[in-house]
C-alpha positions as CSV (number, residue, x, y, z in Angstrom):
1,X,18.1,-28.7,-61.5
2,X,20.3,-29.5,-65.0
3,X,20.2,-26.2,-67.0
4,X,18.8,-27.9,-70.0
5,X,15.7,-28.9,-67.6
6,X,15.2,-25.3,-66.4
7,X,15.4,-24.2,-69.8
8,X,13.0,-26.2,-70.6
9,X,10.6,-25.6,-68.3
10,X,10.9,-21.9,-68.9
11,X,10.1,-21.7,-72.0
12,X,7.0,-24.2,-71.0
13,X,6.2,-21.3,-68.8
14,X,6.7,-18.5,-71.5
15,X,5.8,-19.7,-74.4
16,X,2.0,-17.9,-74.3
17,X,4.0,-14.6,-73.3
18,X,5.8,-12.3,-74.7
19,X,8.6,-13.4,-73.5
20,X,8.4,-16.5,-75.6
21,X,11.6,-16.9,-77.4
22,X,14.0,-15.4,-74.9
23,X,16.8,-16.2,-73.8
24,X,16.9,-17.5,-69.9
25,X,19.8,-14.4,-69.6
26,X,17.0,-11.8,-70.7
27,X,14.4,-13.1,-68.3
28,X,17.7,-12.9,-65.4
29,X,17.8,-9.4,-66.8
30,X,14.2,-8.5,-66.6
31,X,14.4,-10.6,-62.7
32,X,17.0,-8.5,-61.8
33,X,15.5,-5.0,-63.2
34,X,12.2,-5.8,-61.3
35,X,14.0,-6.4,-57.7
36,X,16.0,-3.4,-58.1
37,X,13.4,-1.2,-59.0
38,X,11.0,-2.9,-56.0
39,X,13.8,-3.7,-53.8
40,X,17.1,-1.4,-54.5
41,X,20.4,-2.3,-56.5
42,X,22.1,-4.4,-53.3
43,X,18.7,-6.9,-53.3
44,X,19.2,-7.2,-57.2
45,X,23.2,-7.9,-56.7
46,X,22.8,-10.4,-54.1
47,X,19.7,-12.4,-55.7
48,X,21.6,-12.4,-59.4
49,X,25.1,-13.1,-57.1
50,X,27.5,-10.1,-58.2
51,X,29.9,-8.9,-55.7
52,X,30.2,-5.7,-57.2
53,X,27.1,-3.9,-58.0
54,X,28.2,-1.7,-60.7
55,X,28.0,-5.0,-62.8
56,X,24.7,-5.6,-61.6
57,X,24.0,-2.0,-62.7
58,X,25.6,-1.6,-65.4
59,X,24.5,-4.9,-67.5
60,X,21.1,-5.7,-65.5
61,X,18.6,-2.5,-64.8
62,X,17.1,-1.2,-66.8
63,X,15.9,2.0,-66.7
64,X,12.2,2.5,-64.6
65,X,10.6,3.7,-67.6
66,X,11.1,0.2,-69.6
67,X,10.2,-2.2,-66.6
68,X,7.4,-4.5,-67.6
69,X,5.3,-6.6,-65.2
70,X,6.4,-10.6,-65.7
71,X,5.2,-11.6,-61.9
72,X,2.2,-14.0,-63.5
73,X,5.2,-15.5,-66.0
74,X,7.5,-16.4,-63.4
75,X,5.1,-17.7,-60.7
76,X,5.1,-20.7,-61.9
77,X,9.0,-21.3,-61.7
78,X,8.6,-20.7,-58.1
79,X,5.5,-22.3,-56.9
């Protein structure tokens, strides 16, 4: 898929959300935050593909008490 496409469609998926107006690199953020809060830091490096997970830790989780639940908003994307 051409980035312009998936931009497109995600902000076709968003734009009742509030996430509507973000940036796809914010909703990569709040993908990775969720999988290494569920799934630990090396599931978040490998699914945003860092080799070094202090870059996935340092610039992409946030901390547990600011995780919000997108699941519903990004279901579509991947059905």
């Amino acid at each position: 898929m051409w980035p312009n496409n998936l931009r497109t469609k995600l902000r076709g998926v968003v734009a009742d959300t509030a996430f509507a107006g973000d940036s796809p690199h914010t909703l990569r953020r709040t993908v990775g935050t969720l999988v290494a809060h569920s799934a630990g830091l090396d599931a978040a490096r490998d699914i945003l593909g860092h080799r070094d997970p202090s870059v996935t830790a340092r610039h992409y989780i946030a901390e547990a008490g600011r995780v919000i639940e997108v699941r519903h908003a990004l279901d579509p994307i991947f059905v």
